[in-house]
C-alpha positions as a Markdown table, in Angstrom:
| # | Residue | x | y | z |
|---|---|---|---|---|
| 1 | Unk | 2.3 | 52.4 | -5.1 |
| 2 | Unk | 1.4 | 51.0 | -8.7 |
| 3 | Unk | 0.4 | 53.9 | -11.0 |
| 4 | Unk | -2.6 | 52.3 | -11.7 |
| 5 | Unk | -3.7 | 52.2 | -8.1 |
| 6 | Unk | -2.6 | 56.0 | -7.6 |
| 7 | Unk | -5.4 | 56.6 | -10.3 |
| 8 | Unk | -7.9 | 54.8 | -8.7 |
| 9 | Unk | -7.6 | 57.1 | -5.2 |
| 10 | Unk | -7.4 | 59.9 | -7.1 |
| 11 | Unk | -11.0 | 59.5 | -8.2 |
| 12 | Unk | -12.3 | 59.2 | -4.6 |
| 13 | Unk | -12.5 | 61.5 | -1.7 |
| 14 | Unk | -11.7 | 61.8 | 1.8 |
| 15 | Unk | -12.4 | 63.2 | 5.1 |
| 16 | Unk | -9.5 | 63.6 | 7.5 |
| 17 | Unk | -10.8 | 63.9 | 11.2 |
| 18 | Unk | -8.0 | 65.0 | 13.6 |
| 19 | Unk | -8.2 | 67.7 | 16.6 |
| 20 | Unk | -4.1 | 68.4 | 16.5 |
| 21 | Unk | -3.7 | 70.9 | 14.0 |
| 22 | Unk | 0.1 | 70.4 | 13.5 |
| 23 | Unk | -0.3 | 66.6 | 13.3 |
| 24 | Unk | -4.0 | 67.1 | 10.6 |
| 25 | Unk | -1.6 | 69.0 | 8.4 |
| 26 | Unk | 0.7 | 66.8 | 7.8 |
| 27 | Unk | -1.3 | 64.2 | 7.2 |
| 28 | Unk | -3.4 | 66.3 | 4.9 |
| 29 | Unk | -0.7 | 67.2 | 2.8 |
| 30 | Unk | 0.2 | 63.5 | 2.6 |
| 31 | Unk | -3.3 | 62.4 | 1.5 |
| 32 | Unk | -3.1 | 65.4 | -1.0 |
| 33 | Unk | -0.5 | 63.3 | -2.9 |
| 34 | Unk | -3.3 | 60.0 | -3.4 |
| 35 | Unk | -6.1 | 62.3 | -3.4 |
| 36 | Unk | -7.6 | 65.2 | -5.5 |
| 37 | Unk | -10.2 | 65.7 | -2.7 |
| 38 | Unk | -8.9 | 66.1 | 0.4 |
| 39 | Unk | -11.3 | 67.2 | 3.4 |
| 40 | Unk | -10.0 | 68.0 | 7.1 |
| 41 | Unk | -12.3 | 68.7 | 10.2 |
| 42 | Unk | -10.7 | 69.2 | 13.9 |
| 43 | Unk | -13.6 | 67.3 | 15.3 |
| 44 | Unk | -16.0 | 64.5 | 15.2 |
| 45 | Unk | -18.7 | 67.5 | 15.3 |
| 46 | Unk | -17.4 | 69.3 | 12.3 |
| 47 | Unk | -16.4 | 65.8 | 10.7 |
| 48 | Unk | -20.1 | 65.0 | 10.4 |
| 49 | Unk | -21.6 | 68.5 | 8.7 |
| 50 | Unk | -18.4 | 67.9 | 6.1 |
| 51 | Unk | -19.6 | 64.4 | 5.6 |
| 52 | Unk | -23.2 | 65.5 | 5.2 |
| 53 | Unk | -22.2 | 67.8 | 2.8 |
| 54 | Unk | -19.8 | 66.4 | 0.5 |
| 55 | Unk | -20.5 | 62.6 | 0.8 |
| 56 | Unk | -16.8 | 61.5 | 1.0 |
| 57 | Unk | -15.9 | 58.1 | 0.0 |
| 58 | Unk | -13.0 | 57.3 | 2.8 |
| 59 | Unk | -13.4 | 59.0 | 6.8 |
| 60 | Unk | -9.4 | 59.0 | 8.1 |
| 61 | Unk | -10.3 | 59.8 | 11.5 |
| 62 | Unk | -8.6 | 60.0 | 15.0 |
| 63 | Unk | -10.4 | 57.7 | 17.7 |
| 64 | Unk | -9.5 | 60.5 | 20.8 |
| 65 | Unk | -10.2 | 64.0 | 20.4 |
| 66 | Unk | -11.3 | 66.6 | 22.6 |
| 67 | Unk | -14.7 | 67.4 | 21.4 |
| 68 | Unk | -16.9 | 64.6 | 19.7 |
| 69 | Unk | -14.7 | 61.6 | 19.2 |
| 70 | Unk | -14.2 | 59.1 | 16.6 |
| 71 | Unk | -16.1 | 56.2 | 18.2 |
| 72 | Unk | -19.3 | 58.9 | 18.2 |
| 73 | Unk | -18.7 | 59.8 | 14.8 |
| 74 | Unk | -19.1 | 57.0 | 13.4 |
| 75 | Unk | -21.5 | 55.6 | 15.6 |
| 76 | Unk | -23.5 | 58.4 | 13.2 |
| 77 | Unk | -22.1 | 58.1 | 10.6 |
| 78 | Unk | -23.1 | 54.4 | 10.5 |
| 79 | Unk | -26.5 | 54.7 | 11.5 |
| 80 | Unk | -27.6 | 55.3 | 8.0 |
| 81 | Unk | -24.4 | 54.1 | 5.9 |
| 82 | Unk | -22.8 | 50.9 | 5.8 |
| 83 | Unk | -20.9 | 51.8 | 2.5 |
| 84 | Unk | -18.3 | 54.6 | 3.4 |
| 85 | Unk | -15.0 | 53.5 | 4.1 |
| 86 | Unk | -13.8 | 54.0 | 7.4 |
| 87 | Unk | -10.1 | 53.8 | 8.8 |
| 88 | Unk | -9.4 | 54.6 | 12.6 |
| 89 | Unk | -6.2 | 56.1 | 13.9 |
| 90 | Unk | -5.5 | 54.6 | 16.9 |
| 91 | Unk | -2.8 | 53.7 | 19.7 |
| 92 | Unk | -1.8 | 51.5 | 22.2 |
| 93 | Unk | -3.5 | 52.7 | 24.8 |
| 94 | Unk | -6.7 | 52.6 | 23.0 |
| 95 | Unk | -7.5 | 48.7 | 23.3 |
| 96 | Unk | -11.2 | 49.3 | 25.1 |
| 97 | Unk | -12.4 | 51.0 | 21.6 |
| 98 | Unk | -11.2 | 47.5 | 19.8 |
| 99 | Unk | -14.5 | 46.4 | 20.4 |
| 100 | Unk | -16.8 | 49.5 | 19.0 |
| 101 | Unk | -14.4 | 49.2 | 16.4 |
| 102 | Unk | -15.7 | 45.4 | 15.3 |
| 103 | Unk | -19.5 | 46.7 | 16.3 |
| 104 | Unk | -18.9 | 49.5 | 13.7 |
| 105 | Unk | -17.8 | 47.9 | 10.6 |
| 106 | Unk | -14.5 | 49.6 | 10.4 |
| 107 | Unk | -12.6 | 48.9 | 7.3 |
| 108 | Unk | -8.8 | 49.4 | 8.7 |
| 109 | Unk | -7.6 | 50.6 | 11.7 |
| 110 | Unk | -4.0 | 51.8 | 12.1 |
| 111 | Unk | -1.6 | 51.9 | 14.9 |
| 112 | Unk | -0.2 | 55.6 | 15.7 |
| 113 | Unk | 2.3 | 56.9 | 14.9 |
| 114 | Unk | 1.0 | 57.0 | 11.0 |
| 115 | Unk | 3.6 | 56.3 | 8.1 |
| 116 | Unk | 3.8 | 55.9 | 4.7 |
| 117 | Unk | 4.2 | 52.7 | 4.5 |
| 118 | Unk | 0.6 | 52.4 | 7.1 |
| 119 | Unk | -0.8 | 54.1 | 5.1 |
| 120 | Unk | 0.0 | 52.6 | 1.5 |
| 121 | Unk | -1.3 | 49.1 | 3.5 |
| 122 | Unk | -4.7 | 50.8 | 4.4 |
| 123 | Unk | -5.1 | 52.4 | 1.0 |
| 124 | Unk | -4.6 | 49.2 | -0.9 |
| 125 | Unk | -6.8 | 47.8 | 1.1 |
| 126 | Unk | -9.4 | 50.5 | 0.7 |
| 127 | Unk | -8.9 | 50.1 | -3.1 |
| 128 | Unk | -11.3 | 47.3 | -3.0 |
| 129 | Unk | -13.7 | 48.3 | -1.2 |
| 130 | Unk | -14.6 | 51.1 | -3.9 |
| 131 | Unk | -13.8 | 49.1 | -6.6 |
| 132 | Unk | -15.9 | 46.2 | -8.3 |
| 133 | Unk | -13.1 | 43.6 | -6.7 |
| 134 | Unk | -13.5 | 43.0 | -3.3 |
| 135 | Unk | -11.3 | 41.0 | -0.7 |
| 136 | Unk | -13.1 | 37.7 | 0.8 |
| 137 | Unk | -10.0 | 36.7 | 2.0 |
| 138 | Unk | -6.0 | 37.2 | 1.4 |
| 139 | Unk | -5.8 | 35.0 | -1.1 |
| 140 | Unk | -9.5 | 35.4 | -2.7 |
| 141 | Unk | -11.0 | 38.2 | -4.8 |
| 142 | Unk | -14.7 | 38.4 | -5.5 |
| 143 | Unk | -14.6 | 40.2 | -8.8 |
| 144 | Unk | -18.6 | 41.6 | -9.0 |
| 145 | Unk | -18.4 | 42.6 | -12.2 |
| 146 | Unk | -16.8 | 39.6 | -14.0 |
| 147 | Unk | -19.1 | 37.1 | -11.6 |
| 148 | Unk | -16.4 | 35.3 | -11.1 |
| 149 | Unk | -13.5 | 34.2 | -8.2 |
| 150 | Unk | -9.9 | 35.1 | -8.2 |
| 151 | Unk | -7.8 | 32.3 | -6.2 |
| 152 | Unk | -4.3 | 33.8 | -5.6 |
| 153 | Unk | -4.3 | 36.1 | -8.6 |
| 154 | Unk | -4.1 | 33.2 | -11.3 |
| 155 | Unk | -7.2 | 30.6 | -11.1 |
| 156 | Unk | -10.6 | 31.6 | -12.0 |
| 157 | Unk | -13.7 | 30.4 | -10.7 |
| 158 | Unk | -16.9 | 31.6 | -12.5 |
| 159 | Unk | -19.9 | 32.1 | -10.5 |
| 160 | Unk | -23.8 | 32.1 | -11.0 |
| 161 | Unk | -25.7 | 35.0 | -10.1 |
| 162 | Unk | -26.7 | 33.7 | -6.9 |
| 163 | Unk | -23.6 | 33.2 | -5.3 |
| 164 | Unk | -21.8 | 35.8 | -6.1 |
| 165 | Unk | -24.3 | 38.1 | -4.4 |
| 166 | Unk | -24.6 | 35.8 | -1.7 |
| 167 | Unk | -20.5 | 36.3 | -1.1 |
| 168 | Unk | -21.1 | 40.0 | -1.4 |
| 169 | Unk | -23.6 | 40.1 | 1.0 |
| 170 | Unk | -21.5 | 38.1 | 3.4 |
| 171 | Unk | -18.3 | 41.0 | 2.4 |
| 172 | Unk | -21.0 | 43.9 | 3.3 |
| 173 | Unk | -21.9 | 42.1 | 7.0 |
| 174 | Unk | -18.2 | 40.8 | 7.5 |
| 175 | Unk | -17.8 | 41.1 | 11.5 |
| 176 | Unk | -21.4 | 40.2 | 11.7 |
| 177 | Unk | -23.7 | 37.5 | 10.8 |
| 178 | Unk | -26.0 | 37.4 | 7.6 |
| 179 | Unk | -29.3 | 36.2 | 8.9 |
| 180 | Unk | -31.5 | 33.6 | 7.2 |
| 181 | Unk | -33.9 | 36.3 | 6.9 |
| 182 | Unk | -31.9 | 38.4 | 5.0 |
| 183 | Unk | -31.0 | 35.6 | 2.6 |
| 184 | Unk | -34.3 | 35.0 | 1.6 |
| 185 | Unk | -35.1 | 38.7 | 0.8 |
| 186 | Unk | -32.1 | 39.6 | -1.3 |
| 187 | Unk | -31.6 | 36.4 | -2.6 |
| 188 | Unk | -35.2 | 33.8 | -3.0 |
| 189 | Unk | -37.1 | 37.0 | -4.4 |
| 190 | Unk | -39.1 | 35.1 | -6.5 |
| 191 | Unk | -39.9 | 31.8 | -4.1 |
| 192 | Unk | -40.0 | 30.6 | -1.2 |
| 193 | Unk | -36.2 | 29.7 | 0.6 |
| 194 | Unk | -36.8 | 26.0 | 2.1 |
| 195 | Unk | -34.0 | 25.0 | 4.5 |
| 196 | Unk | -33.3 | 22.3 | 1.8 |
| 197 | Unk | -32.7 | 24.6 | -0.8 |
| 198 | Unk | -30.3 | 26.9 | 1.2 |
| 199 | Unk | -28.5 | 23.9 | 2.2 |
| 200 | Unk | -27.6 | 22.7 | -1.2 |
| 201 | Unk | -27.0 | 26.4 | -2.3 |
| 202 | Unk | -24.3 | 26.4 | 0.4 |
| 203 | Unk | -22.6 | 22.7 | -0.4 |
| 204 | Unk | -22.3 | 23.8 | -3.9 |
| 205 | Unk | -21.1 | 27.0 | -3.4 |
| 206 | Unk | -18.3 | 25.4 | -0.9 |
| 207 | Unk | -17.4 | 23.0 | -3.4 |
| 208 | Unk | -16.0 | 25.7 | -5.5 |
| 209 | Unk | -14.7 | 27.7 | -3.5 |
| 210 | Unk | -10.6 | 26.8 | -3.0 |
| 211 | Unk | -11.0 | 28.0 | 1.0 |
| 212 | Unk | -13.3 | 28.3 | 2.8 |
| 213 | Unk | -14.8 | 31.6 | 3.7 |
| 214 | Unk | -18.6 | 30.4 | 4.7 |
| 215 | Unk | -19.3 | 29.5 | 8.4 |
| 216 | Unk | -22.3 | 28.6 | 9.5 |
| 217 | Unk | -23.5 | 30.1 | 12.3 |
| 218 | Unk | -26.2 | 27.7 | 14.0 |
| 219 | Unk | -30.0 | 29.0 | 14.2 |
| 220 | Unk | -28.9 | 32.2 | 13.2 |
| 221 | Unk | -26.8 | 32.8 | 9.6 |
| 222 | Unk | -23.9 | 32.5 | 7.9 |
| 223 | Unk | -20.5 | 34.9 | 8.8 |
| 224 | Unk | -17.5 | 35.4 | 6.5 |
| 225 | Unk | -14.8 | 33.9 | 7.7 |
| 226 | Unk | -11.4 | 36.4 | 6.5 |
């Protein structure tokens, strides 16, 4: 992993959630290497008071455990907070949690047994989500501070205010739909949104963008297409 990225993780924090003791300390002493806050919990139950108290950026947690699973702690977790990053361990056998999984707003998932090279994937990946870059789609990079779009790491595409926190919006609800509602009260604060002027916001914003990550979804919103 790129030293720069290393110094990144180290910065955040992060729960570990896993009811095997033998199999949590291994994976806590691997996470100990990325990170300089490392929390571990044996169940969803004791997961949640560590996440009340200390706020974690990243939850690593099991999906099946004994007392309190996964699925229920972050059903709880995400009642009030959309933000924390949240990677599932899961296996095979798991496929009927696939879809709480897309209902929650998990950020990664990954396939047991964990390795190191499972793990860098999901960490890169997590990089952006607590960074001001975040991933529209493989080959697209919202950069919020900058206002602008990175298309396969060489073109730029600046952005005006507007749609750049229209795109983020669409990156916070990815695996949902951004409703017309919502729209107008994050972004037409000071007027009124006609269904004119959202439609031209949208063809302009799709002319610039080198793929296409907007869908519409009819009557409803718009969904980010990754």
């Amino acid at each position: 992993m790129e030293k720069e990225l290393l110094e990144e993780l180290k910065q955040l924090s992060i729960l570990c959630v896993e009811d095997e003791e033998g199999i949590r300390k291994v994976i806590v002493d691997t996470l100990k290497y990325y990170f300089d806050e490392v929390y571990e919990a044996k169940d969803g139950n004791e997961a949640y008071d560590l996440y009340e108290e200390y706020k974690p950026k990243i939850v690593l947690t099991d999906i099946q455990m004994k007392s309190c699973n996964g699925v229920d702690l972050v059903k709880r977790i995400r009642k009030n907070d959309s933000k924390t990053a949240i990677v599932m361990l899961t296996a095979y056998s798991n496929e009927e949690y696939l879809m709480d999984l897309i209902n929650l707003n998990i950020n990664h998932y990954i396939l047991k047994p964990l390795n190191a090279k499972k793990l860098n994937e999901a960490l890169f990946k997590l990089i952006n989500i607590n960074s001001e870059r975040v991933l529209l789609c493989e080959e697209l990079v919202l950069d919020l501070k900058k206002r602008e779009l990175i298309y396969k790491n060489e073109e730029i595409i600046p952005l005006r205010k507007r749609e750049k926190e229209f795109l983020h919006l669409l990156y916070e609800k990815r695996g949902s739909i951004l409703s017309y509602y919502e729209i107008e009260s994050e972004l037409w604060t000071d007027k009124e949104m006609t269904t004119h002027a959202l439609k031209s916001f949208i063809k302009e914003l799709r002319a610039k963008l080198p793929v296409n990550v907007v869908k519409n979804v009819s009557q409803e919103g718009y969904t980010l297409i990754m």
